[in-house]
NUKOL-944735 format. One record per residue (C-alpha): x, y, z. Coordinates in steps of 0.5 Angstrom, whole numbers, plus 500, padded with zeros to 3 digits. Layout:
N
R   xx   yy   zz
R    X    Y    Z
...
This chain:
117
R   xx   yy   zz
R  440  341  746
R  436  334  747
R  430  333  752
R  431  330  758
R  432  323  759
R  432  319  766
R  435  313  769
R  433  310  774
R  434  313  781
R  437  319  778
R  431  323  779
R  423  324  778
R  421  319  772
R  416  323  767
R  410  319  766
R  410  314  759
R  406  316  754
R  404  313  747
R  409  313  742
R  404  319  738
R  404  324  744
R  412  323  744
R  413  323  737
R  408  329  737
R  412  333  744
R  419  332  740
R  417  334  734
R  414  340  738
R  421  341  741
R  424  340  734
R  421  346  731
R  421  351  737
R  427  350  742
R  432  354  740
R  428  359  738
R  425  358  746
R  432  358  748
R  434  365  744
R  427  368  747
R  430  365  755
R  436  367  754
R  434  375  753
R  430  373  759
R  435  369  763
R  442  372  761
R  445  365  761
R  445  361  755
R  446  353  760
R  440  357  764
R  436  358  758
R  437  351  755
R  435  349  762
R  429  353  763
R  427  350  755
R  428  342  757
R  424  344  764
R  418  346  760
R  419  341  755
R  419  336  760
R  413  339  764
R  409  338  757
R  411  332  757
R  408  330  764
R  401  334  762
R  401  331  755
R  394  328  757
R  392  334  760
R  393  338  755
R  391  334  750
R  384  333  754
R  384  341  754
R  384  340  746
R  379  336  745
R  373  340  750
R  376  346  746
R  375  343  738
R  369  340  741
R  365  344  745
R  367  351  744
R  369  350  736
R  363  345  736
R  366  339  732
R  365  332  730
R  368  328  734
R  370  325  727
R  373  333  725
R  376  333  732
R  379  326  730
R  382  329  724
R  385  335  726
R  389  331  732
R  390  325  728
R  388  321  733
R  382  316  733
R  376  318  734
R  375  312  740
R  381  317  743
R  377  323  742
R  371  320  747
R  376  317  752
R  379  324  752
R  372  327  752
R  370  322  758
R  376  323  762
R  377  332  761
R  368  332  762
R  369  328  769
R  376  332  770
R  372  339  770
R  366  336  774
R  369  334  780
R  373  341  779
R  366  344  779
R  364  340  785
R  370  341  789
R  369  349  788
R  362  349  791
């Protein structure tokens, strides 16, 4: 099984990202998907179900890469109260990626709290 790839004009195109988030989102299927398409497949009953159910969610992490590693990076940050250095480290990222996540997840939230209110 191999995750999803799409030609032009054969379906929705996942948005591009940076060659260290595909390698870090493949490296994530690599380690987990058959283990995800065993725990599917006692759910689904189906085993091209299954596989389909773990390429549809892999395929969902790769278009809310950005997202979720902002989530990351707020997560490190302000509930574990790291550095932007220590964040850096364990994303192995640089710490200019770091303030740009952090910039871009912190305007996110706020404009999520503004539009609650």
């Amino acid at each position: 099984m191999t995750v999803p790839t799409y030609r032009a004009g054969t379906g929705p195109q996942p948005d591009p990202l940076p060659a260290t988030a595909r390698a870090a989102v493949d490296d994530l299927f690599r380690l987990h998907a058959l283990d995800l398409v065993r725990f599917a497949l006692m759910l689904v009953g189906d085993q091209s179900t299954a596989e389909d159910v773990v390429q549809d969610a892999f395929l969902g992490l790769y278009r809310a890469w950005d997202r979720v590693r902002q989530r990351e990076v707020l997560a490190l940050k302000y509930y574990l109260d790291l550095s932007e250095r220590d964040v850096a480290a364990i994303m192995r990222v640089s710490r200019g990626t770091v303030a740009a996540a952090s910039s871009r997840a912190l305007a996110a939230l706020a404009r999520r709290l503004r539009e609650d209110q």
